[in-house]
MDTraj code that builds the backbone (N, CA, C; nanometers):
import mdtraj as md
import numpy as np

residues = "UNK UNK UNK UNK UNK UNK UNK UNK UNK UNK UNK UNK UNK UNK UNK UNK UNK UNK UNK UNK UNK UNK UNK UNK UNK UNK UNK UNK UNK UNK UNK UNK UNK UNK UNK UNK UNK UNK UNK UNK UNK UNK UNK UNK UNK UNK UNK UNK UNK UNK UNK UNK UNK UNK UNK UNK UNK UNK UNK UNK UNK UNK UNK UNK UNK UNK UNK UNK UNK UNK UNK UNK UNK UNK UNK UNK UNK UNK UNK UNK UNK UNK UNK UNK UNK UNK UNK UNK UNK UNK UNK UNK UNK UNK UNK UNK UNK UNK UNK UNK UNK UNK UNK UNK UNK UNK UNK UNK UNK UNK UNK UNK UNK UNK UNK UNK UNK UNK UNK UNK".split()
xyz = np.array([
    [0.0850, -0.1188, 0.0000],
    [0.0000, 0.0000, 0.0000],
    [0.0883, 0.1234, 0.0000],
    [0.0591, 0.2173, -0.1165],
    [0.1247, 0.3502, -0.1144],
    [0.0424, 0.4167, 0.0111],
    [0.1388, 0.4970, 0.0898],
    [0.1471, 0.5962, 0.2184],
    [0.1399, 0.7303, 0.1424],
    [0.1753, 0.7046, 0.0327],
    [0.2079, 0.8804, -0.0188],
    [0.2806, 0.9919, 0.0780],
    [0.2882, 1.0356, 0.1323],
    [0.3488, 1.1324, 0.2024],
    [0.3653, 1.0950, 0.3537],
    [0.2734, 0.9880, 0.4230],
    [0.3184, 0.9789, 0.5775],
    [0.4008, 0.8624, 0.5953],
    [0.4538, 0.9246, 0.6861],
    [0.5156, 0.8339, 0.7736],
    [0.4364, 0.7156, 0.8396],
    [0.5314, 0.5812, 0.8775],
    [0.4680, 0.5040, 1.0092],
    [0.4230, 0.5698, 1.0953],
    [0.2968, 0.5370, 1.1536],
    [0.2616, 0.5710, 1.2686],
    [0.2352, 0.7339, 1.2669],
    [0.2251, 0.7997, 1.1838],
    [0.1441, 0.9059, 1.2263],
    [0.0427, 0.9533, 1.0810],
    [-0.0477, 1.0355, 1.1210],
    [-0.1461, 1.0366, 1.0688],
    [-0.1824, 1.1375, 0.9834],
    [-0.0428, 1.2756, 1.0677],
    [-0.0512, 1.4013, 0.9541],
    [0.0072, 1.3772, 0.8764],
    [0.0469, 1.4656, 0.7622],
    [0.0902, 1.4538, 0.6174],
    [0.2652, 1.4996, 0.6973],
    [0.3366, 1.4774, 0.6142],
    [0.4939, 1.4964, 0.6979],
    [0.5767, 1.5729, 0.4865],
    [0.5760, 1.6976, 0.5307],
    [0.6848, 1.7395, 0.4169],
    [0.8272, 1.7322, 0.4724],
    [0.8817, 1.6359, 0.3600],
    [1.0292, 1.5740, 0.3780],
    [1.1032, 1.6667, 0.3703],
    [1.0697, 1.7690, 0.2549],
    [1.1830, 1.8973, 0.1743],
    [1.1831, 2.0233, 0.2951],
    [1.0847, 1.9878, 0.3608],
    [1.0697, 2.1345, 0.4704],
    [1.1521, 2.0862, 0.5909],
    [1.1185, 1.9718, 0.6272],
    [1.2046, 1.9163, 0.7174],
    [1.3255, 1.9209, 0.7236],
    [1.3966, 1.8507, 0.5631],
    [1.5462, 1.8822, 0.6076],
    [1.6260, 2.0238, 0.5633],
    [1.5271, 2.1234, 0.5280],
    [1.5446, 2.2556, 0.5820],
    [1.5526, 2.3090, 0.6914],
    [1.5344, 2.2526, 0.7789],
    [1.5396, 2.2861, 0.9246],
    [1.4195, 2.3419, 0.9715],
    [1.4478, 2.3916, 1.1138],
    [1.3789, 2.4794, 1.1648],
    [1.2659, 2.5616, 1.0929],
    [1.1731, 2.6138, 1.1094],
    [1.0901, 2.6994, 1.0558],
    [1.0784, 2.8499, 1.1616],
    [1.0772, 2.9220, 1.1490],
    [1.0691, 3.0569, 1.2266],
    [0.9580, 3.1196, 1.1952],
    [0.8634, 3.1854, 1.2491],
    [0.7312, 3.2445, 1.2054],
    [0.7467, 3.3694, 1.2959],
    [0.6908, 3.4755, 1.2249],
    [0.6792, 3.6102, 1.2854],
    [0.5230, 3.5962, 1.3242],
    [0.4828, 3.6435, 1.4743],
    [0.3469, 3.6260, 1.5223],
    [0.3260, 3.7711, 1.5480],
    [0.1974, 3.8464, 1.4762],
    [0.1536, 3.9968, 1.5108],
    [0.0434, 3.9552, 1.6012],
    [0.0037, 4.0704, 1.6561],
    [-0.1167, 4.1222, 1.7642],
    [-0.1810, 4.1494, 1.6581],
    [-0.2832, 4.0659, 1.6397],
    [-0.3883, 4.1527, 1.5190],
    [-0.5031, 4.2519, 1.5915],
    [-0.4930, 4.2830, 1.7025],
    [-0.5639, 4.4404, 1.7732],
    [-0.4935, 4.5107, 1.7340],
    [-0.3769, 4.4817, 1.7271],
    [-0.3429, 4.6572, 1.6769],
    [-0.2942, 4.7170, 1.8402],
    [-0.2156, 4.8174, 1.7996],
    [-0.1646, 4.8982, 1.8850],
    [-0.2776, 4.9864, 1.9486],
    [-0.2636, 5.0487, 2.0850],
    [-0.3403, 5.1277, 2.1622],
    [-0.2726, 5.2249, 2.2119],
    [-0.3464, 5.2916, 2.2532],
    [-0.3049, 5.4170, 2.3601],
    [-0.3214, 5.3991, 2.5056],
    [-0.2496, 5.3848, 2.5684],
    [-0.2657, 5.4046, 2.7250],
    [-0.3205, 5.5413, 2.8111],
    [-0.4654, 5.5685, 2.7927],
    [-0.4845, 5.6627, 2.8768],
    [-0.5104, 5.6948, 2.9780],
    [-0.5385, 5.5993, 3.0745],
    [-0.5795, 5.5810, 3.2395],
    [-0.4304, 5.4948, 3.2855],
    [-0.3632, 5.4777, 3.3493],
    [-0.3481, 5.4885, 3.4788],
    [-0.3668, 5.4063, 3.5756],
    [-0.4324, 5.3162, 3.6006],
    [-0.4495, 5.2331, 3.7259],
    [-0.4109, 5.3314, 3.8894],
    [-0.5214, 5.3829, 3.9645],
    [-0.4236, 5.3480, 4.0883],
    [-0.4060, 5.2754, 4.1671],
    [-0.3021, 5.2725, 4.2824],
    [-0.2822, 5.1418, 4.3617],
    [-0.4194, 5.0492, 4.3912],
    [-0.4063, 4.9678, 4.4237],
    [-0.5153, 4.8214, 4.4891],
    [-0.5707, 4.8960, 4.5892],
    [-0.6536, 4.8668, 4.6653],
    [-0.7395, 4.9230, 4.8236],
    [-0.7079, 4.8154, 4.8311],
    [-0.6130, 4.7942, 4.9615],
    [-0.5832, 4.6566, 5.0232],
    [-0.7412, 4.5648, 5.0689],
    [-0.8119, 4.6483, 5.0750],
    [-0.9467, 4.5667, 5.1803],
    [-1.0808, 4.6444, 5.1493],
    [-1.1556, 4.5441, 5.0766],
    [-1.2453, 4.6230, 5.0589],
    [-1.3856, 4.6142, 5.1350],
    [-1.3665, 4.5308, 5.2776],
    [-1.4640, 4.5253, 5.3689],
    [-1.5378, 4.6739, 5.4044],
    [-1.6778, 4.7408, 5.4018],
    [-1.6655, 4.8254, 5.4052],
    [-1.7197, 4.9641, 5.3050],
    [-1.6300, 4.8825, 5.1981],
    [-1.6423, 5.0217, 5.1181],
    [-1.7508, 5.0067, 5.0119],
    [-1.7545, 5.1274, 4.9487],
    [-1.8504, 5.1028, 4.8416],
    [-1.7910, 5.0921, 4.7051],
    [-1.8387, 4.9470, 4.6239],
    [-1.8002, 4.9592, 4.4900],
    [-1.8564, 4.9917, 4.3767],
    [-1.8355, 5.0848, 4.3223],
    [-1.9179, 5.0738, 4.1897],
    [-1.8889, 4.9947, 4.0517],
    [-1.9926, 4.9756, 3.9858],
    [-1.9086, 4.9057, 3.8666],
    [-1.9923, 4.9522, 3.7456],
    [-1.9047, 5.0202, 3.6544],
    [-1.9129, 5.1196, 3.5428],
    [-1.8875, 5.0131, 3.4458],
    [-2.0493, 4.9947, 3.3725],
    [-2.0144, 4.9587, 3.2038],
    [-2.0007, 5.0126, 3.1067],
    [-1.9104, 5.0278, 3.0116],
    [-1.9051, 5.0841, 2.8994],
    [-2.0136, 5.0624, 2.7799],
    [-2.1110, 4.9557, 2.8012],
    [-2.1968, 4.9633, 2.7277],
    [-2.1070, 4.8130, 2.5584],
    [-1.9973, 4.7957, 2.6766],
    [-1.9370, 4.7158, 2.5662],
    [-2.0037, 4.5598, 2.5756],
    [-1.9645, 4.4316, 2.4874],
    [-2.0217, 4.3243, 2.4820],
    [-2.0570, 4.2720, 2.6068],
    [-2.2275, 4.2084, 2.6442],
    [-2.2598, 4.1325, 2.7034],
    [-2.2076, 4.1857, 2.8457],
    [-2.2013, 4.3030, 2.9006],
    [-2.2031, 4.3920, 3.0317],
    [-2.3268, 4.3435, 3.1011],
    [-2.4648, 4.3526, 3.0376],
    [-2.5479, 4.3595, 3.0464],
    [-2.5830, 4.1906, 3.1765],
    [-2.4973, 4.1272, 3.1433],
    [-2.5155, 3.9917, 3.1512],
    [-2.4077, 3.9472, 3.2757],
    [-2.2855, 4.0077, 3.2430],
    [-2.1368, 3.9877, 3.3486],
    [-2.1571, 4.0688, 3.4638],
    [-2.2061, 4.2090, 3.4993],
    [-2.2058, 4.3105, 3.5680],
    [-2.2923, 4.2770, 3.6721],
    [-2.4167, 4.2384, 3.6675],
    [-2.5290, 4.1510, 3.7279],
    [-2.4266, 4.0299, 3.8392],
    [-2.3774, 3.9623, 3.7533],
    [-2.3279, 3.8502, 3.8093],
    [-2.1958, 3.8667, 3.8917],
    [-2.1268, 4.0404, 3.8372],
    [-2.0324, 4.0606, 3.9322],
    [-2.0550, 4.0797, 4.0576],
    [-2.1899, 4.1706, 4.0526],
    [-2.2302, 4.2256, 4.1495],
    [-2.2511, 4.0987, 4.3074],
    [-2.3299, 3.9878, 4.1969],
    [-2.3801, 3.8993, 4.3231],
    [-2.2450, 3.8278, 4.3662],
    [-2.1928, 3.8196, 4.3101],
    [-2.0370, 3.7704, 4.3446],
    [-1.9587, 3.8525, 4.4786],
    [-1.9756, 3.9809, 4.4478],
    [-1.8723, 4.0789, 4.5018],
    [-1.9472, 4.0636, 4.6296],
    [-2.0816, 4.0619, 4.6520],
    [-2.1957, 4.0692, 4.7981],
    [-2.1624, 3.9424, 4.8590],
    [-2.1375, 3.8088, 4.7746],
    [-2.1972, 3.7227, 4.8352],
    [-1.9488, 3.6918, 4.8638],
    [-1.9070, 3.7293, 4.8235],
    [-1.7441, 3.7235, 4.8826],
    [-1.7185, 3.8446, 4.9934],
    [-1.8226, 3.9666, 5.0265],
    [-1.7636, 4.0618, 5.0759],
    [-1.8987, 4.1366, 5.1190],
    [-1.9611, 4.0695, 5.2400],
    [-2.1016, 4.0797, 5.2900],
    [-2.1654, 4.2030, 5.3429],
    [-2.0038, 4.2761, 5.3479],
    [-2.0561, 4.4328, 5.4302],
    [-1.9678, 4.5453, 5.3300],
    [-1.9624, 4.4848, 5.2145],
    [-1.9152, 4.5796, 5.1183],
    [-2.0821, 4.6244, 5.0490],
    [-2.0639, 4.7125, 5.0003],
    [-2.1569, 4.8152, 4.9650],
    [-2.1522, 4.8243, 4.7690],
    [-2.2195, 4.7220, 4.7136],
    [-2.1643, 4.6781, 4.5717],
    [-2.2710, 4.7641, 4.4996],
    [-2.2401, 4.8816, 4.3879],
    [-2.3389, 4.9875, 4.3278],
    [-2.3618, 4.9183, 4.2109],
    [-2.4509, 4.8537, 4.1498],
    [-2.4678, 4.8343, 3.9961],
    [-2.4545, 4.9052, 3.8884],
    [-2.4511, 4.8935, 3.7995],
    [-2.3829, 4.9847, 3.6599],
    [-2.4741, 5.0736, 3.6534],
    [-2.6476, 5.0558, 3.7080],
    [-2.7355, 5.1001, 3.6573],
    [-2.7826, 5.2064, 3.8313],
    [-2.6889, 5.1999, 3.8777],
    [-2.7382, 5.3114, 3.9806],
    [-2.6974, 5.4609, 3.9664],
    [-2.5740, 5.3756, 3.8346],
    [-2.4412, 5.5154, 3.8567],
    [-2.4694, 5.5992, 3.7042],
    [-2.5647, 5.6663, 3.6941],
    [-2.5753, 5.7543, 3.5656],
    [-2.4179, 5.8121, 3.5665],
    [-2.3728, 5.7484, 3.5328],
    [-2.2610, 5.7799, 3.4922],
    [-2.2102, 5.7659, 3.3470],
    [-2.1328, 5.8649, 3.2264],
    [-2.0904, 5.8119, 3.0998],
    [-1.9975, 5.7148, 3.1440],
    [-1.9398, 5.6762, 3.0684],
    [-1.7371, 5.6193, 3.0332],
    [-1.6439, 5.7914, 3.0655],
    [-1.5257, 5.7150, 3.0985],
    [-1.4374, 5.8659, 3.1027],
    [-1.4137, 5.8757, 2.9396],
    [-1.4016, 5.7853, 2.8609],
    [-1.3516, 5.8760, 2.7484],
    [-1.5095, 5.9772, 2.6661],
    [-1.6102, 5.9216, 2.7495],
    [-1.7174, 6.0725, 2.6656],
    [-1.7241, 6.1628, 2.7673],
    [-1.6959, 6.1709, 2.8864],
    [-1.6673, 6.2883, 3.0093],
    [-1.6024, 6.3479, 3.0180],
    [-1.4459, 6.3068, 3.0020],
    [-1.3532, 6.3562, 3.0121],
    [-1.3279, 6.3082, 3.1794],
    [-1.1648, 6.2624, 3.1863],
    [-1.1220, 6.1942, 3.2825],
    [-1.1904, 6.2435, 3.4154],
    [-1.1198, 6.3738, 3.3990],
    [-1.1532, 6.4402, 3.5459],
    [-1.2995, 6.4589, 3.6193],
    [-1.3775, 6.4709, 3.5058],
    [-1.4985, 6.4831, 3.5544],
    [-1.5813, 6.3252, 3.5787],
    [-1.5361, 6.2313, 3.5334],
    [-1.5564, 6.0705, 3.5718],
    [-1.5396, 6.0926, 3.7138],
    [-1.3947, 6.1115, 3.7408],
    [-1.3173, 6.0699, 3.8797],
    [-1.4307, 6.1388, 3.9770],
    [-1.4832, 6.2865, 3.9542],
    [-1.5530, 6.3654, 4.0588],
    [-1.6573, 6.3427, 4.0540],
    [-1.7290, 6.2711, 3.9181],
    [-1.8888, 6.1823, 3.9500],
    [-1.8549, 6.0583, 4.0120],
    [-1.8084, 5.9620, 4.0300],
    [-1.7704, 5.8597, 4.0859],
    [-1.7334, 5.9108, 4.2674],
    [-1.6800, 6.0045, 4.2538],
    [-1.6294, 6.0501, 4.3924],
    [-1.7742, 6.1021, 4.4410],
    [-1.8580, 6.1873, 4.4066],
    [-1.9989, 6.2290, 4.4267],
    [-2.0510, 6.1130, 4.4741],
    [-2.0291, 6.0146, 4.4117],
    [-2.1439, 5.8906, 4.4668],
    [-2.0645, 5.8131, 4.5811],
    [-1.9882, 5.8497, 4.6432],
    [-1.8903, 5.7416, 4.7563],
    [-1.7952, 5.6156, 4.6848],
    [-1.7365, 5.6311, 4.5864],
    [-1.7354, 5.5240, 4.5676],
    [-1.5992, 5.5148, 4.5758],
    [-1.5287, 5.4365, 4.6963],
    [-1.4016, 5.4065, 4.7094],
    [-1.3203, 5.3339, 4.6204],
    [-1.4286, 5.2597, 4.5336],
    [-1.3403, 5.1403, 4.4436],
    [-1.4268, 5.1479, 4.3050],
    [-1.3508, 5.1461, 4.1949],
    [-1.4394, 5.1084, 4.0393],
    [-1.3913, 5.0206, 3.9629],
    [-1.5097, 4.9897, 3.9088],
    [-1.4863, 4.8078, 3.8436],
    [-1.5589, 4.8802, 3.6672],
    [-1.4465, 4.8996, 3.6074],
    [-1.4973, 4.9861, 3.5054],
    [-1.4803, 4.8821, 3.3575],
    [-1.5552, 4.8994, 3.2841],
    [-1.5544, 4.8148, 3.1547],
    [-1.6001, 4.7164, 3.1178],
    [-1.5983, 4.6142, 3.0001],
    [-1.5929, 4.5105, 3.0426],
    [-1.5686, 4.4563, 2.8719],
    [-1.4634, 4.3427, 2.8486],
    [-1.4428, 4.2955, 2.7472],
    [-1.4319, 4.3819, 2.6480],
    [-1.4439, 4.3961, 2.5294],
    [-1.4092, 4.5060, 2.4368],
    [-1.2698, 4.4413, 2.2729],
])
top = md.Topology()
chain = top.add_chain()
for i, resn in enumerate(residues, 1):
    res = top.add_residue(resn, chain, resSeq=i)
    for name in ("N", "CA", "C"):
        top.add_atom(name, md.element.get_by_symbol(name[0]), res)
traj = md.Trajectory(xyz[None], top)
């Protein structure tokens, strides 16, 4: 029985001429594409027993669905934390506000900690 191109015992096709060329090297891109870094992170809140979190959707994929489920998560890990839903906080995104004025609506509502975005 002709094999045509495989080898014993295996099942993919095996090119002989590439093989004893050696090695193969492949260049791998980010097909996102480059970004801009405009926020910042600040430090962690070591402890968030306590505080109040809000969590800001961007209105990006399936928020609608994750944000809900963060929420019961964040209550049911952190019983005397104070968890705000996306939908308490009339709030835009900072990039249609403009940074500063995010930070001082978010600060208006107590909110020690933000859980901003989601997927994208």
């Amino acid at each position: 029985m002709n094999k045509g191109c495989f080898e014993e015992g295996l099942s993919a096709p095996v090119n002989k001429e590439a093989i004893a060329e050696g090695p193969l090297k492949l260049e791998v891109l980010n097909p996102s594409g480059a970004f801009e870094v405009k926020y910042l992170p600040t430090s962690r809140t070591p402890d968030l027993k306590g505080k109040t979190i809000c969590l800001q959707w961007q209105g990006g994929w399936r928020g609608d669905v994750i944000f809900p489920y963060l929420q019961q998560a964040l209550t049911r890990r952190i019983p005397d934390a104070k968890v705000l839903a996306y939908t308490d906080l009339p709030v835009k995104h900072p990039d249609q506000m403009g940074e500063k004025a995010f930070v001082k609506a978010v600060k208006d509502r107590g909110c020690d900690a933000v859980i901003l975005g989601n997927a994208g």
